[in-house]
Backbone as a ProteinNet text record, in pm:
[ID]
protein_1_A
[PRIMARY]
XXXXXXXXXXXXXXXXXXXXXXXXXXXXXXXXXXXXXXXXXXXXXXXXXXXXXXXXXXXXXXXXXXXXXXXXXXXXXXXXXXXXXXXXXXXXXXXXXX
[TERTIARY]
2258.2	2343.1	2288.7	2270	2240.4	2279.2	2268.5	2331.4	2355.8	2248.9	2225.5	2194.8	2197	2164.9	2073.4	2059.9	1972.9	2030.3	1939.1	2009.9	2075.6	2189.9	2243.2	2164.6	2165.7	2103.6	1936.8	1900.9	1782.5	1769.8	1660	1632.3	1615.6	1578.7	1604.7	1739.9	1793.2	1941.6	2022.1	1995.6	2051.5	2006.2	1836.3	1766.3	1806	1819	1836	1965.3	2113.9	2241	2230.4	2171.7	2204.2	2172.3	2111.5	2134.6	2244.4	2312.7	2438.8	2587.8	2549.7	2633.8	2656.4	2524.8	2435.4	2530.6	2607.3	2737.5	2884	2907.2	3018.9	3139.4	3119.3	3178	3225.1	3200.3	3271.6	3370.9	3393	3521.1	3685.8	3636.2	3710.3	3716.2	3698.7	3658.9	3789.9	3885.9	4037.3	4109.1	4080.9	4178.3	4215.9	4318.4	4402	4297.8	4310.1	4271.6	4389.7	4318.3	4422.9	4445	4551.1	4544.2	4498.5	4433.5	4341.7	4413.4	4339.9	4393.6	4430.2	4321	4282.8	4387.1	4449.6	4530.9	4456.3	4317.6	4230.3	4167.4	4128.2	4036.9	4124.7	4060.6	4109.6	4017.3	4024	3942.6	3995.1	3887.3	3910.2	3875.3	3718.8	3664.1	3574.9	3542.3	3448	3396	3245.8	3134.3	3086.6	3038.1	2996	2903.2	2830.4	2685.8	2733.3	2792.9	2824.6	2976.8	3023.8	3187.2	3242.2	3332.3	3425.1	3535.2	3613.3	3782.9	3804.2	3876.1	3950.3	4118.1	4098.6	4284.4	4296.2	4418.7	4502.6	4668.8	4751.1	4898.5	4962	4962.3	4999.7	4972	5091.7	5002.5	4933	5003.7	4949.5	4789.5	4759.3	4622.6	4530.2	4558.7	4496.6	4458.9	4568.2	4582.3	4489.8	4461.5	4340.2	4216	4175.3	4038.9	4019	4108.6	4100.4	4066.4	4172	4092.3	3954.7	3903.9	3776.8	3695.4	3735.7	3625.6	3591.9	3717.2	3706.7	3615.5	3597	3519.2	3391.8	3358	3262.2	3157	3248.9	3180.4	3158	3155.3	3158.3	2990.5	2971.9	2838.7	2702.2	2641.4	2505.2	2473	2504.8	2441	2516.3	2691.6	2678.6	2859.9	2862.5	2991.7	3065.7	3216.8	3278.2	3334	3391.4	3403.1	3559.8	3692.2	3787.3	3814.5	3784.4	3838.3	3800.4	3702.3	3697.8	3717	3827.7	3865.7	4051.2	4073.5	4197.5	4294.1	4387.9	4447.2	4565.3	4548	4690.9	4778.7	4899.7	4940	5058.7	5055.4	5110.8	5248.3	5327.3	5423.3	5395.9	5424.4	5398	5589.4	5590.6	5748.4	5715.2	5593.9	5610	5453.4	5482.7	5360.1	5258.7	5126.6	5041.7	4997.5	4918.4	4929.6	4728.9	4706.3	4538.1	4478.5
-27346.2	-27236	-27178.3	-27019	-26965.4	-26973.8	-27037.2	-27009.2	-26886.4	-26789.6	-26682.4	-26572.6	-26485.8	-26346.8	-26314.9	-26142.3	-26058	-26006.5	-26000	-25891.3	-25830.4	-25779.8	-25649.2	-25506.8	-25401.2	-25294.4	-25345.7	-25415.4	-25462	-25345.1	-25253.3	-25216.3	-25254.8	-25387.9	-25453.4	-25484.4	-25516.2	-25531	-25456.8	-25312	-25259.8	-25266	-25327.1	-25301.6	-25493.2	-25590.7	-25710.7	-25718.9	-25653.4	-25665.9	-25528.3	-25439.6	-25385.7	-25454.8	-25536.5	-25642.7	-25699.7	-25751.3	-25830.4	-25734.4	-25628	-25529.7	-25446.7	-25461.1	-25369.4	-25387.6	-25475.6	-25487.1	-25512.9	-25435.8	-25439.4	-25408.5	-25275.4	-25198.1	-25273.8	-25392.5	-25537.8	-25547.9	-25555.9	-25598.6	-25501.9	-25382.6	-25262.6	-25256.9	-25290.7	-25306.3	-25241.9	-25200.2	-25176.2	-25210.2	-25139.8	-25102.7	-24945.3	-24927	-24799.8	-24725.6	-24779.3	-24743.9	-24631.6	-24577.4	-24521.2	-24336.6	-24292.2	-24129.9	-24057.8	-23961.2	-23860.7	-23735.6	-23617.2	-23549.7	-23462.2	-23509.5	-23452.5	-23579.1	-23524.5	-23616.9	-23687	-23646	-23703.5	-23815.4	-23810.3	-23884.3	-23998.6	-24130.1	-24236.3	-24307.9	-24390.7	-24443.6	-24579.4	-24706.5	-24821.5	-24880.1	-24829.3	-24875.3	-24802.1	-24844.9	-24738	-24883.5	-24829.4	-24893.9	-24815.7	-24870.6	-24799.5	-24910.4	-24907.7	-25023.2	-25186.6	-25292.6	-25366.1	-25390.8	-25248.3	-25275.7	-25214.7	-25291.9	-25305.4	-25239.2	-25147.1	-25101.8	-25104	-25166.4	-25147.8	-25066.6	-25036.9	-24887.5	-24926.6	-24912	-24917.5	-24893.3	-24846.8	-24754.1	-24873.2	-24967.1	-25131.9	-25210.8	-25292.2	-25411.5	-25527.2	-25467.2	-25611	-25565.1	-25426.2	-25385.4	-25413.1	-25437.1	-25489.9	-25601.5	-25716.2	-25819.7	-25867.3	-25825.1	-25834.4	-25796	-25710.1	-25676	-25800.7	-25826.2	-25915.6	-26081.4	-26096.5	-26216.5	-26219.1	-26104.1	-26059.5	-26098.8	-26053.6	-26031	-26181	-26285	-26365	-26484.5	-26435.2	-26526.6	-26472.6	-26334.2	-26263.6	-26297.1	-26349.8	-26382.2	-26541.5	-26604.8	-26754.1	-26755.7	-26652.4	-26644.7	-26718.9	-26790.9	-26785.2	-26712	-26753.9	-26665	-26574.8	-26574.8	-26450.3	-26504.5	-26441.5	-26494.3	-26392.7	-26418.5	-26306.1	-26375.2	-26303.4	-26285.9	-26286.4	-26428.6	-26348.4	-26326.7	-26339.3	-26339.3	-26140.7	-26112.1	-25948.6	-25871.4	-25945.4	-25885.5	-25853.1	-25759.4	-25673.3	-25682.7	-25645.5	-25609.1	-25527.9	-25386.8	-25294.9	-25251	-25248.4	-25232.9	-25138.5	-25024.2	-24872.4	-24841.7	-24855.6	-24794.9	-24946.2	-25025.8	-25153.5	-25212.1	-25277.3	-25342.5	-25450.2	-25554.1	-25617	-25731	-25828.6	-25907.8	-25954.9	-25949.4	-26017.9	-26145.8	-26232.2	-26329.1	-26316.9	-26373.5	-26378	-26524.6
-7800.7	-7841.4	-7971.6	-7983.2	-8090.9	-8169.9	-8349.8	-8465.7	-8506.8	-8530.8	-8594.2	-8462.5	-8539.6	-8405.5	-8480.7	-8501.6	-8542.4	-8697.2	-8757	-8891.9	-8877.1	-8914.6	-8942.1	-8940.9	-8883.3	-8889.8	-8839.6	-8730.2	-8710.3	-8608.8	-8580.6	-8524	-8336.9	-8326.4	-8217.5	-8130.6	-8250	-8208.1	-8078	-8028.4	-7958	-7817.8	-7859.2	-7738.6	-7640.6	-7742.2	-7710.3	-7656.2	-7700.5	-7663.4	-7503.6	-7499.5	-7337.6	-7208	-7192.9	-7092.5	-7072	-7191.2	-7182.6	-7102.5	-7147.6	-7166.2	-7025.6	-6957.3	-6873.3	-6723	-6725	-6592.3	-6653.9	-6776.4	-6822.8	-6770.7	-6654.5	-6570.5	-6477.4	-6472.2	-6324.9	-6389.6	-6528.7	-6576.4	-6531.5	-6526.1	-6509.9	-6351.1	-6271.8	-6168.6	-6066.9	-6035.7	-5933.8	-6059.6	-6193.8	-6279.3	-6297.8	-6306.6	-6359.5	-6446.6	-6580.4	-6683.1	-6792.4	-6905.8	-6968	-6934.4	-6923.1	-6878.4	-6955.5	-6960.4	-7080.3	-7087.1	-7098.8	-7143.2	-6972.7	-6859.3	-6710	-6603.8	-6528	-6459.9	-6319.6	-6343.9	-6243.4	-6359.5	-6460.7	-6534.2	-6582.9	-6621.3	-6637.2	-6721.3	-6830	-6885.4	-6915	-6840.8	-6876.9	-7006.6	-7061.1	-7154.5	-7223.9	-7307.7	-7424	-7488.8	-7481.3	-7552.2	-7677.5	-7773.5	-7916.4	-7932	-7935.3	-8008.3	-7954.7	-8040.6	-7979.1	-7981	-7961.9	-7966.2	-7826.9	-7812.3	-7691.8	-7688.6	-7607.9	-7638.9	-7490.9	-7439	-7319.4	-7339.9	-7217.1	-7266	-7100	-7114.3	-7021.6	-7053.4	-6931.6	-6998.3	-6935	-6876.7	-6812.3	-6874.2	-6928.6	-6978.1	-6880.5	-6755.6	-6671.5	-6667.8	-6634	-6616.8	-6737	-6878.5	-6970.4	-6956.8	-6928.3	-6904.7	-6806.2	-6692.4	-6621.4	-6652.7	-6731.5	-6831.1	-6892.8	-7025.5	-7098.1	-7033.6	-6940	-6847.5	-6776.7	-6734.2	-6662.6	-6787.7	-6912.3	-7023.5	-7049.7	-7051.1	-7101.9	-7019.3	-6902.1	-6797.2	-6805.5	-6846	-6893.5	-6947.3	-7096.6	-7223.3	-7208.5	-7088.3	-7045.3	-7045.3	-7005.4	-6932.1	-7050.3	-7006.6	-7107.1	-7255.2	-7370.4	-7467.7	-7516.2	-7468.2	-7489.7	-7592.8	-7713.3	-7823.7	-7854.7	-7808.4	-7871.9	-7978	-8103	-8217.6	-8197.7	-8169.2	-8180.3	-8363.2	-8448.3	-8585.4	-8574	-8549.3	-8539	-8430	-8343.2	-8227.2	-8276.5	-8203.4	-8213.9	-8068	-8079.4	-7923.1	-8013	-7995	-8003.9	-7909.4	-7904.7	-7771	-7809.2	-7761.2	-7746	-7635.4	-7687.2	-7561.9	-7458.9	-7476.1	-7430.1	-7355.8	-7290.7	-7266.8	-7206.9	-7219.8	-7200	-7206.8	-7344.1	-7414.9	-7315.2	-7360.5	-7305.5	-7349.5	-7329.7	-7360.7	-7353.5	-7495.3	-7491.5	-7488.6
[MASK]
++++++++++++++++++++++++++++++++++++++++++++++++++++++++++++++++++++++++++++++++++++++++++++++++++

């Protein structure tokens, strides 16, 4: 198991983490996702470098991301960070459990 990763701001860095990343879209897989501004469009997730946001207007449909993710990140090599991980939950009625 890796101690260390890459520097901060390493130039490599982006090119070494898109593999990991590169079937992220299984996670989202026969989810809803969150409603936009188009009543056809739906968005499960948004990637930014090595950051993650899953949306969803269900909490059960979160709730299934977040479990997907978490069998996800099982995989070989690969660490999520919960101390810099978040979960906000919007118009919510009913807790998830992480």
């Amino acid at each position: 198991m890796p101690i260390q990763g890459v520097k901060q701001g390493c130039p490599l860095s982006p090119l070494l983490f898109s593999p990991y990343v590169n079937d992220i879209d299984l996670i989202a897989e026969g989810v809803e996702g969150a409603i936009t501004g188009s009543s056809t469009v739906r968005v499960t997730h948004m990637l930014y470098a090595d950051d993650l946001c899953l949306t969803a207007n269900r909490p059960d449909q979160l709730q299934t991301m977040l479990n997907r993710l978490d069998g996800y990140a099982r995989l070989p090599s690969i660490l999520l960070s919960l101390k810099l991980s978040i979960i906000t939950l919007m118009a919510a009625t009913s807790p998830l459990s992480v």
